[in-house]
C-alpha positions as CSV (number, residue, x, y, z in Angstrom):
1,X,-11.2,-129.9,-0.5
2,X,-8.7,-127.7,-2.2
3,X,-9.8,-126.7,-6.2
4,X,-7.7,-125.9,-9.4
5,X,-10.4,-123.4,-10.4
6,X,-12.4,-120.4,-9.0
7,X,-15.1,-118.4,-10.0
8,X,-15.6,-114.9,-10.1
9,X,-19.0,-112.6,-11.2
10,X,-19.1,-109.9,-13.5
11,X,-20.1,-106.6,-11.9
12,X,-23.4,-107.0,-13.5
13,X,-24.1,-110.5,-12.0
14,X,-22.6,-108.9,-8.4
15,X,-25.4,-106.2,-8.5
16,X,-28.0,-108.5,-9.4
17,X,-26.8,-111.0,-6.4
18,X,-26.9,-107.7,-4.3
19,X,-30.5,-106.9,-5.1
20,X,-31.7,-110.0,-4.9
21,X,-30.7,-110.1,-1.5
22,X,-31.2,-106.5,-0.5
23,X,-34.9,-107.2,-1.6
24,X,-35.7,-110.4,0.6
25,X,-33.9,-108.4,3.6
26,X,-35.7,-105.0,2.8
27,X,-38.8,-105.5,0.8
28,X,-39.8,-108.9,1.8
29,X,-38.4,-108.2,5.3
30,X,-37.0,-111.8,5.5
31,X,-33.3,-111.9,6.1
32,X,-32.9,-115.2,7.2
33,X,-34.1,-116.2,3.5
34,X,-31.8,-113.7,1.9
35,X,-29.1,-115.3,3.5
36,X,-30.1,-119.2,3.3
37,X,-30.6,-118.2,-0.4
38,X,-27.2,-116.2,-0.9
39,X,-25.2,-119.1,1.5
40,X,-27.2,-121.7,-1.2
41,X,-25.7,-119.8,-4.2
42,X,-22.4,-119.7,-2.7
43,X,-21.8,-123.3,-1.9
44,X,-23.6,-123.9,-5.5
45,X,-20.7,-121.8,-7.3
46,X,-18.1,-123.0,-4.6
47,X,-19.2,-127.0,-5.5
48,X,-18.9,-126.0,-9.4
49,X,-14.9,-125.3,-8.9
50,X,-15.0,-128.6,-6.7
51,X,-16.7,-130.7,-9.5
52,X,-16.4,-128.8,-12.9
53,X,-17.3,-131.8,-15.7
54,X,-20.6,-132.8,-14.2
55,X,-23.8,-132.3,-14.9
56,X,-25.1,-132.0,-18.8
57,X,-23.4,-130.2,-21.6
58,X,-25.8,-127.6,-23.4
């Protein structure tokens, strides 16, 4: 399904999503997590364009 809005990360928020993952590959040695985790934040951000006005307003 085709959205009206995209998302995009800051440069900060793209080199914390790079660590992150570059940890659980290289620290943790678990790179199956590090990418079930970064394929989970994807289709998170991805469903957010989909379905912008739910959830809860803070």
């Amino acid at each position: 399904m085709e959205s009206d809005y995209r998302y995009s990360l800051t440069e900060i928020a793209q080199d914390d999503f790079s660590r992150i993952i570059d940890y659980i590959v290289n620290t943790l040695l678990n790179p199956a997590a590090a990418s079930s985790l970064a394929d989970k934040i994807e289709d998170t951000l991805e469903n957010l364009c989909r379905t912008p006005f739910t959830g809860t307003l803070i």
